[in-house]
C-alpha positions, 0 to 999 in steps of 0.5 A: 561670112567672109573669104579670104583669097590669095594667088601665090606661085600659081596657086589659088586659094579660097578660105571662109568663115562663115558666120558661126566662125568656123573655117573652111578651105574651099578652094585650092587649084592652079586654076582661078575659083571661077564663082564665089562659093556659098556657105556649106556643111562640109570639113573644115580646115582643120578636123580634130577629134577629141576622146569623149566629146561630141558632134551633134552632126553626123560623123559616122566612125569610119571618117574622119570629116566633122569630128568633134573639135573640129565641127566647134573650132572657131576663128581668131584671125589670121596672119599673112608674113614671109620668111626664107622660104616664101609666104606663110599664112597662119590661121588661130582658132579655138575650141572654146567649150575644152581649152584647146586652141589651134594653129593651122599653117600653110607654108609656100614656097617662092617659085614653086606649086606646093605648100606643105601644111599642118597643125600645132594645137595647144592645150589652154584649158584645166584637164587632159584631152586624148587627140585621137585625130588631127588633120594636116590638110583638109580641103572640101569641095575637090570636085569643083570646076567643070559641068560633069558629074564628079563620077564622070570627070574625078579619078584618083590616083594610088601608088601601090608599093610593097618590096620588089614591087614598088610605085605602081601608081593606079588611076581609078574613076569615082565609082570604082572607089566606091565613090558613086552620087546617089542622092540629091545634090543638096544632101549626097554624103554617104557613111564611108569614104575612100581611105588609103593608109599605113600602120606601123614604121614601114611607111611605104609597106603597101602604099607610098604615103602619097596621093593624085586626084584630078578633074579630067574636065578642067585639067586641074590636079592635086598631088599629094605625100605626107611626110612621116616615116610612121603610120599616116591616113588620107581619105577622100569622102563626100559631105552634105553635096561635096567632095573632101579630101583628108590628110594625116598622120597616125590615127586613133581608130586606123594605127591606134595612135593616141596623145595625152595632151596634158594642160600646157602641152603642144602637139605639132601635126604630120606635115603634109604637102600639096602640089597643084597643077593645070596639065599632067602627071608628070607635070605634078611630080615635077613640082613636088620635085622641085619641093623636095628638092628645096626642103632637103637639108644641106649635106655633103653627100648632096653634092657628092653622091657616092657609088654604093656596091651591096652584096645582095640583090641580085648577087650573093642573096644573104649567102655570103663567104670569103672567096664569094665575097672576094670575087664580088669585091674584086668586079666592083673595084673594077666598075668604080665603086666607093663602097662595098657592103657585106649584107645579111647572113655573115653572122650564121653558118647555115639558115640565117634568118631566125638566128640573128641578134647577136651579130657576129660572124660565122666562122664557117663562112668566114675561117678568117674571121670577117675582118679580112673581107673588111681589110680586102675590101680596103685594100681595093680602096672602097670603104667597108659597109656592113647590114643589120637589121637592130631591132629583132631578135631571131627566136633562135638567137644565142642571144634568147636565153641570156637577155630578159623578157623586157626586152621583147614587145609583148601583147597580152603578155606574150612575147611577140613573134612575127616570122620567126623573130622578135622584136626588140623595145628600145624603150628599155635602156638595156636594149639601147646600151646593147645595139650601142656596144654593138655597133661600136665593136662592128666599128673597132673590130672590123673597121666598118665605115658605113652601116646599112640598117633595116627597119621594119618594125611591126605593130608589136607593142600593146600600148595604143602607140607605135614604136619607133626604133632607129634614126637612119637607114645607110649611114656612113658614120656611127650610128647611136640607137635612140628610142622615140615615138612616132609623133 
């Protein structure tokens, strides 16, 4: 047995492996590890499970700690480099009985309490193996330091999130979760855990993709967001006497997400970051802040953040005309704004909601057409923006009768209708080539210089795979539609 230890930016961390070569990450905090930790049943650094194989210890479904490959992944080595962001260690293992070999990386970041993690695997062996869960991030013993009981010093915190109701962050104790010891130290695990998700491309629909645990008997803190625009998973549980924490993406049994990992093929994991801190709340955000901040791409609209002016909360409610729109225009010219966007409704006479589909604009409300509202806001010197939500399809859409059945996600061959529309599979090519006329001839009629696009897509498909639509929401230049697939 062996421990790897490092202290960077602030961050202190304890790796084992133990003397059957499987790896664990016991320690990870702003605070020093106060006493060597001894060899333990637990998770490992890296969980991976594996259609059809086995775990002789006890899993149990609803988990994700010991899974089947993680439970024989074995170490390699591992490397300790830096690169432009700062210090990087990467730890190889192996599963030897299937052909899959491993990766999992932890990125710091000079100056900064976080890492971001994940996984790449590889599959090294002669057939295809079905991953129906890779961890990102996966840290056993949370509850370490102090004297209590983790049931008196352990809360966690959840950001509940929905529209209109967003980043209600809620701080609960161990047993409110259902966390509770009730066993002996040595052996106290239980057959559930607490889990907190998304299913779908809304990834923020119930929960924002983030997490805060911390031990309120030392003051040390762990806060959490995986960085996925799809369906991810965290769970926190209890393993043989300790606590675990669990980040992911997309998992078999909680999104139906599913890959065939074909022989030579690679799979790169969800990254997950982690900001530890000795102090506060507010403390913790504040350095994973200063992450994002670090880790966003170089754009113009960095440096120059423009005022954006949109016709619907609180204003016209998807019940637009010319003279409302004209007004409205008229009050953000005056209050500054650079753009202006016309939002949903243009496109229906009456109830828009389940007509939409063929965007174009409703001659009652607009007698002119929409373009003189584009050419009127022009002339206020904003840039014209225009919403539209491309993939669904209202059930009464013009456009219902004339496309194909294809071009509707279906479950057992029905077309599926959620609230009144559907939604539309940008797998087919017709469907891509259709949104691409489409917003081509919003850009050449009415002279559109940004679009704010919607996506809200629901779990429509029959495939064990989620389905991806768009590539960006607010866009202020053409926008391609492109299929793809949650990774």
């Amino acid at each position: 047995m062996k421990q790897i230890e490092l202290c960077e930016n602030g961050i202190c961390a304890v790796w084992q492996v133990c003397d059957d070569l499987r790896l664990q990450l016991l320690h990870f905090s702003a605070q020093a590890c106060a006493a060597k930790a001894e060899p333990e049943e637990g998770v490992y650094a890296l969980e991976v499970h594996v259609t059809g194989e086995n775990c002789e210890l006890e899993r149990n479904g609803i988990r994700h700690a010991m899974t089947s490959a993680g439970w024989r992944m074995q170490y390699i080595r591992h490397t300790d480099e830096r690169n432009e962001a700062g210090r990087r260690i990467t730890f190889y293992m192996k599963e030897p009985a299937i052909g899959l070999q491993a990766r999992q990386i932890y990125q710091f970041y000079d100056g900064i309490q976080t890492v971001r993690a994940w996984a790449e695997l590889e599959n090294v062996g002669a057939d295809d193996l079905g991953i129906e869960y890779v961890s990102s991030f996966a840290l056993t013993g949370v509850e370490r330091g102090g004297l209590s009981a983790p049931e008196d010093k352990m809360r966690v915190w959840i950001p509940h999130n929905t529209w209109c109701r967003e980043a209600q962050w809620k701080s609960y104790s161990f047993p409110e979760v259902g966390l509770t010891s009730s066993q002996i130290y040595q052996r106290q695990h239980s057959a559930t855990a607490l889990s907190v998700g998304n299913t779908g491309t809304w990834s923020t629909k119930s929960y924002l993709p983030m997490g805060y645990l911390e031990n309120v008997e030392t003051g040390s803190a762990l806060l959490w967001q995986i960085e996925n625009n799809g369906s991810w998973h965290w769970e926190i549980g209890d393993q043989t006497g300790y606590y675990y924490l669990l980040l992911s993406g997309p998992t078999e049994s909680d999104s139906h997400w599913w890959k065939k990992l074909k022989p030579g093929e690679q799979f790169v994991s969800v990254p997950a970051a982690v900001s530890v801190i000795n102090g506060t709340f507010s403390q913790a955000v504040g350095e994973m802040t200063k992450y994002r901040r670090r880790i966003r791409r170089t754009h113009p609209d960095n440096a120059k953040a423009s005022v954006i002016f949109n016709d619907y909360m609180n204003c016209l409610w998807a019940d637009p005309t010319t003279e409302k729109e004209k007004q409205m225009i008229d009050a953000a010219a005056e209050l500054g704004c650079e753009y202006y966007v016309v939002d949903g409704g243009w496109y229906s006479a009456g109830y828009w909601w389940d007509s939409v589909g063929e965007w174009k604009e409703s001659k009652e409300r607009f007698p002119n057409g929409l373009v003189e509202v584009m050419d009127y806001i022009r002339g206020k010197g904003m840039i014209p923006g225009l919403w539209l939500e491309p993939e669904v399809m209202g059930i009464h859409s013009p456009m219902v009768q004339q496309v194909k059945p294809e071009w509707f996600f279906t479950r057992h061959g029905k077309a599926v209708q959620e609230r009144s529309r559907y939604q539309l599979d940008f797998r087919n090519p017709e469907v891509i080539r259709y949104m691409d006329e489409t917003i081509d001839r919003l850009i050449k009629e009415y002279g559109v210089g940004y679009s704010r696009l919607i996506i809200i897509s629901k779990r429509a498909s029959a495939q064990k795979r989620m389905p991806t639509a768009l590539v960006m929401v607010c866009c202020p230049t053409t926008v391609r539609i492109c299929a793809g697939w949650n990774p």
